[in-house]
N, C-alpha and C positions, 0 to 999 in steps of 0.2 A: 745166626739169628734164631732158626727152630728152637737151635742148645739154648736160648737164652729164655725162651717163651717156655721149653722145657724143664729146666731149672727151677723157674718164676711162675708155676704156674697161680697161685695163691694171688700174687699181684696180677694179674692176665685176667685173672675173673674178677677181682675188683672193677679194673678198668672197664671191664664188657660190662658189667653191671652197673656201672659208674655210667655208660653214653647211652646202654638199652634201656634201663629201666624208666629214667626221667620220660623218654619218647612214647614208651608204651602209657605208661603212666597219664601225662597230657593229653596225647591223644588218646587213647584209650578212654577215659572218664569225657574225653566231648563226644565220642558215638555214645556212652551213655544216656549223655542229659540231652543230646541230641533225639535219640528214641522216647525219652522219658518227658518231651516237652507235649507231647499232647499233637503234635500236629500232622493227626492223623485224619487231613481236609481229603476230601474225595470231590469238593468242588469248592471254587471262591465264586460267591456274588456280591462285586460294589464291595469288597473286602469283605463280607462276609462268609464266614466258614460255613460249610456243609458237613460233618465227621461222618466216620462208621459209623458208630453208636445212632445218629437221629438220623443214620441211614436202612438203618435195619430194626429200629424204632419203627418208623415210617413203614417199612415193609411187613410187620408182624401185623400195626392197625390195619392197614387195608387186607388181612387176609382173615382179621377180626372181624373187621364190618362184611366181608363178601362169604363167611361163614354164618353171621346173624342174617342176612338176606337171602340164603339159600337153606336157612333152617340146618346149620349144621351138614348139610351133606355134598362138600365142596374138597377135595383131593388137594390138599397144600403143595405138592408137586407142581402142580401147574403156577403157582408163583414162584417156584425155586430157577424158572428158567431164569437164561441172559436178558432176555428182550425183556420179560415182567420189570426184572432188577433195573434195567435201563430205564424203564418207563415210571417207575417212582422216583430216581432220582432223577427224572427230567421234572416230574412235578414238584419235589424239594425245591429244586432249580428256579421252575415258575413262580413258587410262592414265596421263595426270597427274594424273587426280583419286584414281584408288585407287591409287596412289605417293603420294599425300601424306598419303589418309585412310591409307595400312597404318604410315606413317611416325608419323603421330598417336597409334593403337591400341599401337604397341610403345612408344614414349616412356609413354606410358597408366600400362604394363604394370611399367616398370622400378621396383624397391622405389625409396625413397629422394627 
């Protein structure tokens, strides 16, 4: 059997090439479109997404607005902790859920 894989090896690599390629191939291109769809949620509310981007959005305004309040002299470190970072995306959090509940109440509301 070796002798014949030995021999043969020209056909041996087809065949490997032949059953590995199509797999990596397949799969391979769905971990791409898989990373490449966007779904990079950091929270769902009521189906709606929360992403990095209007997460760190979120975190740069508020370090905006607490630098115009302090006149500029406010050490951006102290929002780089966990707990800051937790605490804007808990208010993301908040304000898509009562965007959706005030969106629910007016639908509610409308005759008909």
């Amino acid at each position: 059997m070796f002798e014949f894989i030995r021999n043969h090896q020209r056909l041996m690599q087809f065949l490997l090439l032949l059953f590995i390629f199509p797999s990596f191939a397949f799969f391979g291109l769905e971990g791409y479109s898989r990373l490449s769809d966007g779904d990079n949620a950091v929270a769902k509310v009521a189906g709606q997404t929360i992403t990095k981007e209007e997460w760190d959005a979120a975190q740069r305004q508020q370090l905006e607005r607490m630098r115009q309040m302090s006149g500029g002299q406010i050490d951006p470190k102290v929002f780089d902790t966990p707990e800051a970072r937790r605490a804007v995306l808990e208010n993301l959090i908040e304000f898509a859920f009562f965007l959706m509940r005030s969106c629910v109440l007016v639908a509610c509301r409308r005759p008909g």
